[in-house]
Biopython code that builds the backbone (N, CA, C, O; Angstrom):
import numpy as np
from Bio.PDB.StructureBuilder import StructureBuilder

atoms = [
    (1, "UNK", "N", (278.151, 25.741, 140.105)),
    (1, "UNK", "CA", (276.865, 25.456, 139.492)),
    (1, "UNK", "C", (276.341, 26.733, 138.845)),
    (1, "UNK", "O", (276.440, 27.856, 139.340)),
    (2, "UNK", "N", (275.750, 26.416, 137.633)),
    (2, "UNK", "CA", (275.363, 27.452, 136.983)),
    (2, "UNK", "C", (273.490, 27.872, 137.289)),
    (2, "UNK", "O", (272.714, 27.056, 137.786)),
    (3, "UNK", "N", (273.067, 29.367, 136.836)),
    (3, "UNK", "CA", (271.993, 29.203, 137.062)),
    (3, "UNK", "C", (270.458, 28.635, 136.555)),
    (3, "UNK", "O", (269.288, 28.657, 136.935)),
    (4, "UNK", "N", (271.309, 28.101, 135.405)),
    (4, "UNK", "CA", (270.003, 27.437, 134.507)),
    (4, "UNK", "C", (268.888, 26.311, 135.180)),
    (4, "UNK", "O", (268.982, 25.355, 135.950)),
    (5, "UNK", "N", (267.887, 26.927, 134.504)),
    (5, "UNK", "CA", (266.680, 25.871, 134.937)),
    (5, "UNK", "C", (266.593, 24.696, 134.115)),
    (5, "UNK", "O", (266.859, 24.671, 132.913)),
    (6, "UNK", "N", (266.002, 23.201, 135.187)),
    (6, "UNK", "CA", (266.844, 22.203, 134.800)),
    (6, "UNK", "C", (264.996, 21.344, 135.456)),
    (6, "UNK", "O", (264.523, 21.253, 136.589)),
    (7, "UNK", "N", (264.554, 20.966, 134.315)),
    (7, "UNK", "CA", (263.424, 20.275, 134.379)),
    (7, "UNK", "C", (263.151, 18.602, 134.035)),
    (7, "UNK", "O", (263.939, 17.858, 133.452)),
    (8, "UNK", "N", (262.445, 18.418, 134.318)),
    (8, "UNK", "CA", (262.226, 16.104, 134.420)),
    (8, "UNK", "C", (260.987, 16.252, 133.368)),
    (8, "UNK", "O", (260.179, 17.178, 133.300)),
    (9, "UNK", "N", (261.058, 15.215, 132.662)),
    (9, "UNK", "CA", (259.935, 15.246, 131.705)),
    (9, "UNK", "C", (259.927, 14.026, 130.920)),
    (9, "UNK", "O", (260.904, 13.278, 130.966)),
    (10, "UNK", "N", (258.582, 13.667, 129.968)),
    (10, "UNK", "CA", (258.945, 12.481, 128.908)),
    (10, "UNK", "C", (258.964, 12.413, 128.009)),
    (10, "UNK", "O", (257.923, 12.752, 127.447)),
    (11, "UNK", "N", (259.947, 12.005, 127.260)),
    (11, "UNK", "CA", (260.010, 12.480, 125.386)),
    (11, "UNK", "C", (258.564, 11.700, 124.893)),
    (11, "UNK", "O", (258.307, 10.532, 125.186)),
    (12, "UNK", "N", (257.673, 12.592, 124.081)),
    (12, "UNK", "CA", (256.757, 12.302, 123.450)),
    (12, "UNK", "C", (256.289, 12.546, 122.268)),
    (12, "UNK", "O", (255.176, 12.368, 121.775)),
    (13, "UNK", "N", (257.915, 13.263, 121.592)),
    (13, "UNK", "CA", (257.891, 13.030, 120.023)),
    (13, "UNK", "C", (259.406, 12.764, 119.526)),
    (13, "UNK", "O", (260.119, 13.766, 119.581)),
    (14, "UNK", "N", (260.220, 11.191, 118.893)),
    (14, "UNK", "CA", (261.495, 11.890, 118.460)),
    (14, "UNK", "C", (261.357, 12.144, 116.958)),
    (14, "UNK", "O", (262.389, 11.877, 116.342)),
    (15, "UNK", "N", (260.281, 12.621, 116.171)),
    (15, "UNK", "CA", (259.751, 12.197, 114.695)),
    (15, "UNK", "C", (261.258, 12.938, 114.181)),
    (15, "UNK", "O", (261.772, 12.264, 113.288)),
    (16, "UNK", "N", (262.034, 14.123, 114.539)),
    (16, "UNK", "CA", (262.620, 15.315, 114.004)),
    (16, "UNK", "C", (263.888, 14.886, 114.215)),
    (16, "UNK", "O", (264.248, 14.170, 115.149)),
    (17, "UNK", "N", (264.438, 15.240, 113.509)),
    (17, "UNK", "CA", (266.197, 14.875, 113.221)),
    (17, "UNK", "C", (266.972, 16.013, 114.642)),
    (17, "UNK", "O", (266.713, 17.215, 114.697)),
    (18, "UNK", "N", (267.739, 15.428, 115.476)),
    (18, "UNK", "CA", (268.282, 16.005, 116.539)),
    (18, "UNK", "C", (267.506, 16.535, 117.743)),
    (18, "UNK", "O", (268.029, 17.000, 118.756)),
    (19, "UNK", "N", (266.272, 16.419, 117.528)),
    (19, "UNK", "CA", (265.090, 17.241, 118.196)),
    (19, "UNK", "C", (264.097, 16.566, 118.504)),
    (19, "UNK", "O", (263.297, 16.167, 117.658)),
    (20, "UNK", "N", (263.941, 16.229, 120.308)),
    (20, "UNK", "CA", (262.889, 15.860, 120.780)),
    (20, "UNK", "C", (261.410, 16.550, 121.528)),
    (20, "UNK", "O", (261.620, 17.627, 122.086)),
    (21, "UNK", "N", (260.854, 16.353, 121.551)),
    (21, "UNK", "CA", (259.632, 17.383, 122.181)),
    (21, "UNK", "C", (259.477, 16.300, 123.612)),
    (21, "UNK", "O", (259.309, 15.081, 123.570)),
    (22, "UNK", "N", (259.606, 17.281, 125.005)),
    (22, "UNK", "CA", (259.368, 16.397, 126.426)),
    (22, "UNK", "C", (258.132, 17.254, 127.024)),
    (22, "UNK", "O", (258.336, 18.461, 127.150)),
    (23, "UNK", "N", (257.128, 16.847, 127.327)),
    (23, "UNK", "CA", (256.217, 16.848, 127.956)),
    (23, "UNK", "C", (256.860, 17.077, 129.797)),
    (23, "UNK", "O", (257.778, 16.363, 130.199)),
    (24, "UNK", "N", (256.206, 18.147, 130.714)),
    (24, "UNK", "CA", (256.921, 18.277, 132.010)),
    (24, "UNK", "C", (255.568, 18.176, 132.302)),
    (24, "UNK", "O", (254.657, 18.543, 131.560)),
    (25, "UNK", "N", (255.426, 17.530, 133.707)),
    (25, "UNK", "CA", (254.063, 17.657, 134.039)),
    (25, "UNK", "C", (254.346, 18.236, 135.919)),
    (25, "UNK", "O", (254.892, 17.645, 136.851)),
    (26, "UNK", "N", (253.802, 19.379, 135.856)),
    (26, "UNK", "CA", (253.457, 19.999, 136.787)),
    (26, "UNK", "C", (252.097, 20.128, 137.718)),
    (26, "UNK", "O", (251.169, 20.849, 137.350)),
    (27, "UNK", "N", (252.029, 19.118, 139.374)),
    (27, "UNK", "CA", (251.094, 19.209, 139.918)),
    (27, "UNK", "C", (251.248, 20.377, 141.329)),
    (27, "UNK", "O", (252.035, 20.470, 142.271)),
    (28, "UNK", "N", (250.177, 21.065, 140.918)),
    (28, "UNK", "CA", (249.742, 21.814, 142.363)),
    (28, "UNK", "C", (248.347, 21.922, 142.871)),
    (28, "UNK", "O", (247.584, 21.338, 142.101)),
    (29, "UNK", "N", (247.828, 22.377, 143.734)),
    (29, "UNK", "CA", (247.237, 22.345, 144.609)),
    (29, "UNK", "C", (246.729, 23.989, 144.434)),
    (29, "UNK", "O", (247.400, 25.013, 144.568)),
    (30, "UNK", "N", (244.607, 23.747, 143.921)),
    (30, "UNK", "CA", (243.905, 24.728, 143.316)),
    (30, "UNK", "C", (243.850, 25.776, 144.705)),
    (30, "UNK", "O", (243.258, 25.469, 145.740)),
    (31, "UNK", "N", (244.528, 26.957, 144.516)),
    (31, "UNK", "CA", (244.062, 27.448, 146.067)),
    (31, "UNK", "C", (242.498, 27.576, 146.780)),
    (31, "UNK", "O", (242.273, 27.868, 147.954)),
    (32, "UNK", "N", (241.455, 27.255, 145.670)),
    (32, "UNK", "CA", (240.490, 27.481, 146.211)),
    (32, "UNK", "C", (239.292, 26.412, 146.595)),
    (32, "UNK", "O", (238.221, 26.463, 147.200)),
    (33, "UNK", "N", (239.889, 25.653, 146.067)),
    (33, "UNK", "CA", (239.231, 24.531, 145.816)),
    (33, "UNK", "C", (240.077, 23.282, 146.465)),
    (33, "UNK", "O", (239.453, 22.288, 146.837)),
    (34, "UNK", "N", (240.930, 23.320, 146.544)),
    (34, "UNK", "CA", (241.957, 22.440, 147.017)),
    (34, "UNK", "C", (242.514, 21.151, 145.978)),
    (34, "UNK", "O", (243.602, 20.595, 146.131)),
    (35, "UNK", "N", (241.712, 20.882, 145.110)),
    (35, "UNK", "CA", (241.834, 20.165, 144.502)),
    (35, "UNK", "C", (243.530, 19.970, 143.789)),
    (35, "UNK", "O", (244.094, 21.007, 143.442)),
    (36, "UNK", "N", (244.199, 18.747, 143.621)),
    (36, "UNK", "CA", (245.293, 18.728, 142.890)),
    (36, "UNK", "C", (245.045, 18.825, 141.772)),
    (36, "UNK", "O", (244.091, 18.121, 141.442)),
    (37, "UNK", "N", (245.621, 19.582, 140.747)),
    (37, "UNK", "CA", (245.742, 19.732, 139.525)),
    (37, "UNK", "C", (247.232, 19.446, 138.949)),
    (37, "UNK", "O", (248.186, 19.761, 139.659)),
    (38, "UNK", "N", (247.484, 18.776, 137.500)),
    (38, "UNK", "CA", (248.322, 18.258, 137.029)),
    (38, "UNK", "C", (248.325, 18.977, 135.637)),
    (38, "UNK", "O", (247.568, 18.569, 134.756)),
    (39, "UNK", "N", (249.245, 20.144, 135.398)),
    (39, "UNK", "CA", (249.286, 20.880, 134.513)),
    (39, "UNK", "C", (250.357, 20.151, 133.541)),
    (39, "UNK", "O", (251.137, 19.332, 134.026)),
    (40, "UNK", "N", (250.386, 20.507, 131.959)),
    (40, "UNK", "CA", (251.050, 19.887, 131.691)),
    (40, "UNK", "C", (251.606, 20.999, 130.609)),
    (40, "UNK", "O", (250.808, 21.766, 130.071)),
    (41, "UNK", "N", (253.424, 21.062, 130.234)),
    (41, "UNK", "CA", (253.330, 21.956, 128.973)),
    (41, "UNK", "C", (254.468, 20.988, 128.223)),
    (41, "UNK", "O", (254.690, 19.849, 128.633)),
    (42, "UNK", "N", (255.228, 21.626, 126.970)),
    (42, "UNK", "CA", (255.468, 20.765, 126.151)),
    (42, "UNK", "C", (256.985, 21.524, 125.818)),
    (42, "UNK", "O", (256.996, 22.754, 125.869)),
    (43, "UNK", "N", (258.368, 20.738, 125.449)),
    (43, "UNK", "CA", (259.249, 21.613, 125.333)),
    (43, "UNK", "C", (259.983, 20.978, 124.279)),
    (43, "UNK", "O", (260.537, 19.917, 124.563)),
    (44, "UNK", "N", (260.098, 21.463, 123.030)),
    (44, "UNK", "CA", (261.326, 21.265, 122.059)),
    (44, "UNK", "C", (262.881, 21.011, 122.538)),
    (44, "UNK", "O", (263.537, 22.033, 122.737)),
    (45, "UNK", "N", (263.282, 20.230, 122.664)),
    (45, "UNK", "CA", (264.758, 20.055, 123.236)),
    (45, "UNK", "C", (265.567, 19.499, 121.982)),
    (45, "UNK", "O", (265.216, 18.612, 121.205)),
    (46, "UNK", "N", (266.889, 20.345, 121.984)),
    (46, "UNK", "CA", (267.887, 19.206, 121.501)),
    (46, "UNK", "C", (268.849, 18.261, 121.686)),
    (46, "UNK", "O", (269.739, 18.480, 122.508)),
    (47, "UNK", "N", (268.819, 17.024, 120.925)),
    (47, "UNK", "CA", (268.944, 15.667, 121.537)),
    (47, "UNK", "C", (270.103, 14.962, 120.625)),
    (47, "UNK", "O", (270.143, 14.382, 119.540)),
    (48, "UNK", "N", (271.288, 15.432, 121.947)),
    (48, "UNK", "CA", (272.691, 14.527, 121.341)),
    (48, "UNK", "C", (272.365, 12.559, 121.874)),
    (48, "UNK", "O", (273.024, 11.704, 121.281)),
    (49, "UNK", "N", (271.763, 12.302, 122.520)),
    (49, "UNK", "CA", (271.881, 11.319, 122.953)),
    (49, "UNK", "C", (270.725, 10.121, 121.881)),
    (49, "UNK", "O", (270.653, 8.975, 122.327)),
    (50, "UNK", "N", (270.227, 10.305, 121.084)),
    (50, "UNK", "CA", (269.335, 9.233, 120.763)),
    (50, "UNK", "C", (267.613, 9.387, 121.205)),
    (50, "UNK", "O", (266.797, 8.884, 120.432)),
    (51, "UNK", "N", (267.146, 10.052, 122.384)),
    (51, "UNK", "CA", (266.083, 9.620, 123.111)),
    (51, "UNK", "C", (264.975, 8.722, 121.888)),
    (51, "UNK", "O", (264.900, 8.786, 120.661)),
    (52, "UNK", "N", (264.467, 8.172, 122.594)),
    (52, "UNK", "CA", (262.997, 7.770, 122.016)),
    (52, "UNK", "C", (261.933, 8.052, 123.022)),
    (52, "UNK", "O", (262.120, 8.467, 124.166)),
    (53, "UNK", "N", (260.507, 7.704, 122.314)),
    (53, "UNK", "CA", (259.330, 8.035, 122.878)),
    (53, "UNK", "C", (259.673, 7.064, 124.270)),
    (53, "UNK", "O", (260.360, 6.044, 124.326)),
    (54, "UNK", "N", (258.953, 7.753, 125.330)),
    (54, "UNK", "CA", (258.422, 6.805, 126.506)),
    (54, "UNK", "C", (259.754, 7.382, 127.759)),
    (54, "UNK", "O", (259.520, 7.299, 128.965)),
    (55, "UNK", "N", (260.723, 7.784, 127.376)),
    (55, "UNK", "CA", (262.370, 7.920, 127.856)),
    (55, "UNK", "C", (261.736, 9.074, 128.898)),
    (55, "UNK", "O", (260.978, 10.037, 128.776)),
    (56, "UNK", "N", (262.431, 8.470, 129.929)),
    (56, "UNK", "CA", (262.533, 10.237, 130.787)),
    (56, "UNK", "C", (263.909, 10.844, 130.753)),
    (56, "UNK", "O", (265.050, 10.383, 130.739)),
    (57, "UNK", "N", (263.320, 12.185, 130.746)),
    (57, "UNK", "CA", (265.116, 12.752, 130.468)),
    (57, "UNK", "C", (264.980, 14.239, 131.681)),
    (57, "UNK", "O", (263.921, 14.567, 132.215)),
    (58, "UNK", "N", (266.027, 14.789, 131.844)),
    (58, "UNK", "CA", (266.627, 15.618, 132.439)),
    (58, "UNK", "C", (266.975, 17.218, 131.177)),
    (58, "UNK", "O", (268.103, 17.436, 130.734)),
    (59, "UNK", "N", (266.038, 17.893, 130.917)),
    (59, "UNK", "CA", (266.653, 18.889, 129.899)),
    (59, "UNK", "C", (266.587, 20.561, 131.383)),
    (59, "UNK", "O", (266.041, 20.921, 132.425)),
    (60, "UNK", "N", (267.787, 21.039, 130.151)),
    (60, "UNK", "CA", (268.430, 22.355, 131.165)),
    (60, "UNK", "C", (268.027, 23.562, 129.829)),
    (60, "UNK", "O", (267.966, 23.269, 128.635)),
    (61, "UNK", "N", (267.888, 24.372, 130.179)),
    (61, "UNK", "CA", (268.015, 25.926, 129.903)),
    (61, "UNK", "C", (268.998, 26.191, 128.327)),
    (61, "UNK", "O", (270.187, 26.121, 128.637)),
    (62, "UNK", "N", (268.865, 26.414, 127.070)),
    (62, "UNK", "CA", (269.773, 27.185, 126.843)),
    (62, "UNK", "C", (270.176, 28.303, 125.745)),
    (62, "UNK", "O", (269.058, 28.802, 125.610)),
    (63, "UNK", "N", (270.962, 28.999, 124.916)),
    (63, "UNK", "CA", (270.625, 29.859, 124.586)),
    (63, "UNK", "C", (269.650, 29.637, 123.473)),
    (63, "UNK", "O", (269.250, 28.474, 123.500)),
    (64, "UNK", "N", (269.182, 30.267, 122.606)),
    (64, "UNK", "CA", (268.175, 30.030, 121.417)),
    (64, "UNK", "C", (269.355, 29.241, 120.444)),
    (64, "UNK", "O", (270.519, 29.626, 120.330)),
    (65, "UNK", "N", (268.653, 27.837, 119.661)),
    (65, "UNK", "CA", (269.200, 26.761, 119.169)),
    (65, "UNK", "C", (268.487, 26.993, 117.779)),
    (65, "UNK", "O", (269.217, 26.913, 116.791)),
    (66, "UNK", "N", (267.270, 27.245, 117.600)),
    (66, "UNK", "CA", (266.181, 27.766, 116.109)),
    (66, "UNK", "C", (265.143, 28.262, 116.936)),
    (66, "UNK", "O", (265.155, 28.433, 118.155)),
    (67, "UNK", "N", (264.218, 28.477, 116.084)),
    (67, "UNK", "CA", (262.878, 29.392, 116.422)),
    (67, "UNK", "C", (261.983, 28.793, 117.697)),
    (67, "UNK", "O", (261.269, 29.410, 118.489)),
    (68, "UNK", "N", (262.272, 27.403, 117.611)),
    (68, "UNK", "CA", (261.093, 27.062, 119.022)),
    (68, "UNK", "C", (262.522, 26.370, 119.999)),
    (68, "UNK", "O", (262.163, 26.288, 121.174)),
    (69, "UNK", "N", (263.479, 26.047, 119.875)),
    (69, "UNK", "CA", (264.101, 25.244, 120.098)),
    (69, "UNK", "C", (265.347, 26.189, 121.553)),
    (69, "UNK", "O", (266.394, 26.807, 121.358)),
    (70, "UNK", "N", (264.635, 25.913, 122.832)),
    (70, "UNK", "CA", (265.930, 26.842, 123.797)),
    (70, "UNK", "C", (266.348, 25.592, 125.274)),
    (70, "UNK", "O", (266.764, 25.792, 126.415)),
    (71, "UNK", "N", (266.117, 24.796, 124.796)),
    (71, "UNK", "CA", (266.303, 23.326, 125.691)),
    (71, "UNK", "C", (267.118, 22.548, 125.131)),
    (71, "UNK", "O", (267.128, 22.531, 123.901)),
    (72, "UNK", "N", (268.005, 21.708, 125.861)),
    (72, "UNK", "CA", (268.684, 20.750, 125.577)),
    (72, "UNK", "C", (268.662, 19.486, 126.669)),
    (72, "UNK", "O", (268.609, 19.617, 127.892)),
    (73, "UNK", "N", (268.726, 18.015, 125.801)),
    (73, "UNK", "CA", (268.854, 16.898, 126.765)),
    (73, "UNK", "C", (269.937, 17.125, 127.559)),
    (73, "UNK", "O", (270.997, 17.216, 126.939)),
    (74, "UNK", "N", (269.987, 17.231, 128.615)),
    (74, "UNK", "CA", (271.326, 17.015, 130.189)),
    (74, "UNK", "C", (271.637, 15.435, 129.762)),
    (74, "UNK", "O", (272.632, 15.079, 129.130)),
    (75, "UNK", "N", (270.538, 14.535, 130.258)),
    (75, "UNK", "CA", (270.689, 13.330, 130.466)),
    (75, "UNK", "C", (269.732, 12.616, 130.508)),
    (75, "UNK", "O", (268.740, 13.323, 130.686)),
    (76, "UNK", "N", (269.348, 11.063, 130.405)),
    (76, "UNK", "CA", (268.323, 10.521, 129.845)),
    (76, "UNK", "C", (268.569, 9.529, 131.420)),
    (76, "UNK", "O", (269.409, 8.648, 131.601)),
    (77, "UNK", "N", (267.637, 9.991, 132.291)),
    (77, "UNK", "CA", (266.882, 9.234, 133.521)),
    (77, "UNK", "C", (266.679, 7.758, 133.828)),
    (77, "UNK", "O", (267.052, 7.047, 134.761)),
    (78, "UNK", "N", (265.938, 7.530, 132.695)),
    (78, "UNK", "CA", (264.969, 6.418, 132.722)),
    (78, "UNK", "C", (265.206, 5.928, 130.880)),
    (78, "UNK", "O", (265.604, 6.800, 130.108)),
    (79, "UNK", "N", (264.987, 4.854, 130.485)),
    (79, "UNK", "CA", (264.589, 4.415, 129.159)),
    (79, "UNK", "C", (263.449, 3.823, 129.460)),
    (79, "UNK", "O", (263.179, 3.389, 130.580)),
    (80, "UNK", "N", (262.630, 3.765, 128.353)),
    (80, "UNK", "CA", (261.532, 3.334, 127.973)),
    (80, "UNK", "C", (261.313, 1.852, 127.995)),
    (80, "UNK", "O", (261.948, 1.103, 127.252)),
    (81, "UNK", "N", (260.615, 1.525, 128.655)),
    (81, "UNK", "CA", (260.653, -0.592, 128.268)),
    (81, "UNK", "C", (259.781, -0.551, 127.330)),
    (81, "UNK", "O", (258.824, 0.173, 127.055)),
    (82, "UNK", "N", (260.506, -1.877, 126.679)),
    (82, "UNK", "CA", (260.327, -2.237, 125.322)),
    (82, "UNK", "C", (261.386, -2.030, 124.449)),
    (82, "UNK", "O", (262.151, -2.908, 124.052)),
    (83, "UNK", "N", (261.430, -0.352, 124.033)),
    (83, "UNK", "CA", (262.709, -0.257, 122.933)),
    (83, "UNK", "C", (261.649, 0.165, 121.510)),
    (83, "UNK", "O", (261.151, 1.230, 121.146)),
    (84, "UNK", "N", (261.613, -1.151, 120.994)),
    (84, "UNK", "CA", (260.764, -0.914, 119.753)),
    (84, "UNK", "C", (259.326, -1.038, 119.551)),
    (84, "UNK", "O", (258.871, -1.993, 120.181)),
    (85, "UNK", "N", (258.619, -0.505, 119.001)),
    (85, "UNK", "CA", (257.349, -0.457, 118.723)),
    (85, "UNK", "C", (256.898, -2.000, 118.514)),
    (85, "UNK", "O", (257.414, -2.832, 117.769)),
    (86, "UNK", "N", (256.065, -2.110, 119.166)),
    (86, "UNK", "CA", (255.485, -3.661, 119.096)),
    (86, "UNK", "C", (254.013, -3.618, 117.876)),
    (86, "UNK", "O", (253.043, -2.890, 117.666)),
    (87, "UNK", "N", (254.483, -4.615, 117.431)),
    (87, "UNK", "CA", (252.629, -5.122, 116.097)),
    (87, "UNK", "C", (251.759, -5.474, 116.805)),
    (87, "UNK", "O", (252.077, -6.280, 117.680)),
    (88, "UNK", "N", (250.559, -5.102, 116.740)),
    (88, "UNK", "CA", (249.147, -5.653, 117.441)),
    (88, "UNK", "C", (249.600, -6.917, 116.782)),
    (88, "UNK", "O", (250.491, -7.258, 116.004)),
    (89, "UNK", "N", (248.211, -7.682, 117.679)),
    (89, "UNK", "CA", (248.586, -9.394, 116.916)),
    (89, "UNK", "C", (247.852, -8.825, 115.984)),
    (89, "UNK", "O", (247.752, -7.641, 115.663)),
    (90, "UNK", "N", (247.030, -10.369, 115.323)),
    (90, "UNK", "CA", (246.472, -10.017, 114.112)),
    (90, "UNK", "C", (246.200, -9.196, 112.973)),
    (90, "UNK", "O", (245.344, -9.155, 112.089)),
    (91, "UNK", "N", (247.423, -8.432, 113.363)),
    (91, "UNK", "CA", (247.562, -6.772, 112.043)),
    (91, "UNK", "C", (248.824, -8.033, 111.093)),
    (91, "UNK", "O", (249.606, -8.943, 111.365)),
    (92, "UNK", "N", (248.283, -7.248, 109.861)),
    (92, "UNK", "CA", (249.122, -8.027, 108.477)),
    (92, "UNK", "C", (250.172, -6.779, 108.609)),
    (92, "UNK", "O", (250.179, -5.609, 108.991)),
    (93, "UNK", "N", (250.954, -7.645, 108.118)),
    (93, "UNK", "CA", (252.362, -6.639, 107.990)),
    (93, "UNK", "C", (252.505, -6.503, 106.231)),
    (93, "UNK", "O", (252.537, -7.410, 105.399)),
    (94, "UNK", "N", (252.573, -5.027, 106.039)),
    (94, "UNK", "CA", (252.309, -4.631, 104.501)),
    (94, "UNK", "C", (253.624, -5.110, 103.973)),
    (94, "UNK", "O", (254.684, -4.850, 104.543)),
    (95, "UNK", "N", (253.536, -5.847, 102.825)),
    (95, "UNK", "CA", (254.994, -5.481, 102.291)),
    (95, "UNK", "C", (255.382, -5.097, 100.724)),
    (95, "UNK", "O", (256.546, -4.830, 100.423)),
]
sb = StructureBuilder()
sb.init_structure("model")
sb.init_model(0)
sb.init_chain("A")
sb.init_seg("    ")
for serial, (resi, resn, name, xyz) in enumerate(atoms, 1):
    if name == "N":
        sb.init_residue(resn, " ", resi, " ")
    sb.init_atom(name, np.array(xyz, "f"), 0.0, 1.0, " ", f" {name:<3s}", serial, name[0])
structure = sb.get_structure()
């Protein structure tokens, strides 16, 4: 096993060609206050597998890929239910 850090998160942008952005959400416990807090940060990954929005994935550590980009998908956890974007009712569909 290698030593790379290897984080759980949810894709919450695939707008970018090969490149997803996963949201990790980190809760701890305020030392002073006690209160739980649910921190959240945001990570550029690159994505051989497809992900879409909603997907949980597994991204690891790795060397610099472009300027924001040092993550890659491991493996995709969970898929998203649904799949495709659903139409409100009563919205007209442009054509």
């Amino acid at each position: 096993m290698n030593n790379r850090r290897r984080l759980t998160g949810v894709v919450v942008s695939d707008k970018m060609q090969k490149t997803v952005v996963v949201q990790v959400t980190r809760t701890y416990r305020h030392h002073l206050y006690k209160k739980v807090i649910a921190a959240h940060k945001r990570y550029k990954a690159h994505d051989e597998f497809n992900c879409r929005e909603g997907d949980r994935v597994k991204i690891v550590e790795s060397h610099p890929i472009s300027r924001h980009k040092r993550w890659v998908v491991e493996e995709i956890l969970e898929r998203a239910a649904g799949g495709e974007k659903e139409i409100e009712e009563g919205a007209e569909v442009m054509q």
